[in-house]
C-alpha positions as CSV (number, residue, x, y, z in Angstrom):
1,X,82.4,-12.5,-4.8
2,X,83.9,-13.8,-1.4
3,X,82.7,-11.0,0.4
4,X,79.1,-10.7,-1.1
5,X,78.9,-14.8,-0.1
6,X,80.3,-13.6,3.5
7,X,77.6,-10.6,3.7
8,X,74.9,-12.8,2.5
9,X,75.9,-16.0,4.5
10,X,76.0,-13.3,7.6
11,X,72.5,-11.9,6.5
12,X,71.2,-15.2,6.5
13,X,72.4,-16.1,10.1
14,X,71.5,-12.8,11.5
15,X,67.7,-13.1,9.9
16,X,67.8,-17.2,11.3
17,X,68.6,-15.7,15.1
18,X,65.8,-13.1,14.4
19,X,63.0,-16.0,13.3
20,X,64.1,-18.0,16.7
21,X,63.8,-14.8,19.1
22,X,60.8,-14.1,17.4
23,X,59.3,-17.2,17.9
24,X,60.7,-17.6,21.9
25,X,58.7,-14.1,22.5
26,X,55.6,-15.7,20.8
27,X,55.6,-18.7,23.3
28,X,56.3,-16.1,25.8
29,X,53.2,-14.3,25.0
30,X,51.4,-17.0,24.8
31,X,52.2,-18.5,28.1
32,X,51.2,-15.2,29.1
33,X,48.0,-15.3,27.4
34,X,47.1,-18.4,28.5
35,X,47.8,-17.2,32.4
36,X,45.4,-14.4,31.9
37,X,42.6,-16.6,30.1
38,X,43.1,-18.9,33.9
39,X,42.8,-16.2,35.8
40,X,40.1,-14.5,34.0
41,X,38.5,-17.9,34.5
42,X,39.0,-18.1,38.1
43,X,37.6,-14.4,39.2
44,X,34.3,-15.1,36.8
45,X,33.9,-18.1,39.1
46,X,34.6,-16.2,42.6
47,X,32.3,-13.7,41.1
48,X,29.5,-16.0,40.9
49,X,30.1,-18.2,44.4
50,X,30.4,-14.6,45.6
51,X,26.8,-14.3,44.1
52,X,25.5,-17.4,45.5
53,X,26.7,-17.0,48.9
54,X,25.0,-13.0,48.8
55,X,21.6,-15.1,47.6
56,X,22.1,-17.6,50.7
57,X,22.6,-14.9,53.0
58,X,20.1,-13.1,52.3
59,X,17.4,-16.0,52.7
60,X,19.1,-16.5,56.2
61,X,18.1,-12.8,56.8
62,X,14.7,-13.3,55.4
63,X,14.0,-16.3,58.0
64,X,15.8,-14.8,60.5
65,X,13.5,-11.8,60.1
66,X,10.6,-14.1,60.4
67,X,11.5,-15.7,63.4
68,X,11.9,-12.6,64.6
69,X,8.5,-11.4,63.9
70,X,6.9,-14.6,65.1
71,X,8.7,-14.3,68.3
72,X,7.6,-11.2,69.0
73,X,4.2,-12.1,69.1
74,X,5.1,-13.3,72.3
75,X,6.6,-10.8,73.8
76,X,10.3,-11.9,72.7
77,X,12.6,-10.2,70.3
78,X,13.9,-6.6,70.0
79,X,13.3,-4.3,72.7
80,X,11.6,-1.6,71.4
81,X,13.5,1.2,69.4
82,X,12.8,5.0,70.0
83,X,13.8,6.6,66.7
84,X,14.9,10.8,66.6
85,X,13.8,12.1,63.2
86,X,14.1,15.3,62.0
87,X,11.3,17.1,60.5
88,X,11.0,15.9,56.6
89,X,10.3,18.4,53.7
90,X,6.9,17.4,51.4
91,X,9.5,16.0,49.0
92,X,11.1,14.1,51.2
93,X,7.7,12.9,52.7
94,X,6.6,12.4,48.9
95,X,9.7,9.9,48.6
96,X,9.4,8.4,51.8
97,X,5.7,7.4,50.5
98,X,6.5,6.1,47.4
99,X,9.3,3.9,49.5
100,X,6.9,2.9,51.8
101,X,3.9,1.9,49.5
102,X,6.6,0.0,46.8
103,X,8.2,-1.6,49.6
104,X,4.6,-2.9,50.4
105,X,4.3,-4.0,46.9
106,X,7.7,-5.2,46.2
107,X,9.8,-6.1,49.1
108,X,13.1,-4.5,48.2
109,X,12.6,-1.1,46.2
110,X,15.5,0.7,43.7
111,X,15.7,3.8,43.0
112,X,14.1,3.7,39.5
113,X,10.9,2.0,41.4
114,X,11.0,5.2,43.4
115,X,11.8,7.4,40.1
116,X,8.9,5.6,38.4
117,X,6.4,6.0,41.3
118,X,6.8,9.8,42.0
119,X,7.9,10.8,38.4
120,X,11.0,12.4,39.8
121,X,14.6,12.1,38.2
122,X,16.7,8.8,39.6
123,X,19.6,11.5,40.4
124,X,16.9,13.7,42.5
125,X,15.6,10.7,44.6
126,X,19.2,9.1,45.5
127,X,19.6,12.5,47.0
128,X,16.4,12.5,48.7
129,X,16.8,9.3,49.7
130,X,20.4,10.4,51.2
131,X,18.6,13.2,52.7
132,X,15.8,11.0,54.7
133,X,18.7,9.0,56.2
134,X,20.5,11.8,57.1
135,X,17.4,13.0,59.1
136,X,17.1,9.9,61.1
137,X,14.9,7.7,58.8
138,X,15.7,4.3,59.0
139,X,16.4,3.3,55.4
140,X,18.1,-0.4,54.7
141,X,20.2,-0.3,51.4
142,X,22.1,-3.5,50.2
143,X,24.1,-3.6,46.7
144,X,23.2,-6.7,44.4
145,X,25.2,-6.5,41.2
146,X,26.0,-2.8,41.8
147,X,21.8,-1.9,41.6
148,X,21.1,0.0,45.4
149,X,18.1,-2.0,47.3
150,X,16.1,-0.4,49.7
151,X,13.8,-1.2,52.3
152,X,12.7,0.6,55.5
153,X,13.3,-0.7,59.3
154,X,10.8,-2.8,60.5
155,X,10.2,-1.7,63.6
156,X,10.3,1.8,62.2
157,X,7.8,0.5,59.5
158,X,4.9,-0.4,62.1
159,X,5.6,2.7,64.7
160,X,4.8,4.5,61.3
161,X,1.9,3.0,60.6
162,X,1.1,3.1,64.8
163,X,1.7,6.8,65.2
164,X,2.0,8.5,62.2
165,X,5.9,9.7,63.2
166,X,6.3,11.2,60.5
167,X,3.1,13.1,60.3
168,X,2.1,12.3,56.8
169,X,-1.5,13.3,56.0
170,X,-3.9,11.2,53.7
171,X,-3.4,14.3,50.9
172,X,0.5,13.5,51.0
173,X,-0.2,9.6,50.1
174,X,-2.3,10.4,47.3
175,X,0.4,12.4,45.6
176,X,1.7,9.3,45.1
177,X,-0.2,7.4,42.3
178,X,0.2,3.3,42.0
């Protein structure tokens, strides 16, 4: 009887030490737990002063742009850019319409906008798109929440409309319905 008394009295020990490692891996975890919920807590706030800043920045590029523009009507500002573009395929001219004419609508275009415009895939115009800069075009992008933003150079904007750079004829705007 001794020895059952032992075993149990040993059993019940054993199973005590058990219930207090247990319970010192819990708080562990916990701690741990609690760390993450902190530091989850801290990069969703980064996230959105990273957010704010981006907006703030890009309202100092806006002005700055239309200082720009206003001092140029007086002869200040950029020196005048010569751009070298490579000749465009009618798809590419196609997409660099539908850029154009959105842009006019919209101020920064996506690639949907585009997509939606010329009734072309989204995959087809990111590689048109790709294909335009690569040619010489000069195409602004800027991420916002991981959505691409396009617009085109200014100054490339208004020799376009000058001098027809690109030699886009009045049959390759219609193609593109709005």
């Amino acid at each position: 009887m001794n020895v059952f008394r032992a075993i149990g009295s040993s059993f019940l020990k054993g199973k005590d030490k058990a219930k207090v490692s247990i319970s010192k891996i819990r708080e562990e975890f916990d701690e741990h737990l609690q760390a993450i919920n902190e530091n989850t807590t801290e990069i969703a706030q980064n996230h959105e002063y990273l957010c704010e800043l981006e907006g703030k920045m890009d309202k100092v590029a806006e002005r700055l742009d239309h200082i720009e523009l206003f001092l140029s009507q007086y002869g200040y500002g950029r020196a005048t850019t010569s751009f070298t573009i490579k000749p465009l395929t009618n798809d590419e001219k196609r997409i660099f319409v539908a850029l154009y004419a959105t842009e006019d609508e919209k101020g920064h275009v996506t690639y949907s906008d585009i997509a939606n415009a010329t009734l072309t895939d989204i995959q087809l115009v990111g590689g048109y798109v790709a294909s335009l800069m690569e040619k010489g075009v000069p195409i602004v992008k800027r991420y916002v929440n991981d959505i691409a933003y396009l617009r085109l150079d200014q100054d490339f904007k208004r020799l376009q409309a000058k001098e027809n750079i690109l030699s886009i004829d009045k049959a390759q705007r219609r193609l593109v319905q709005f």
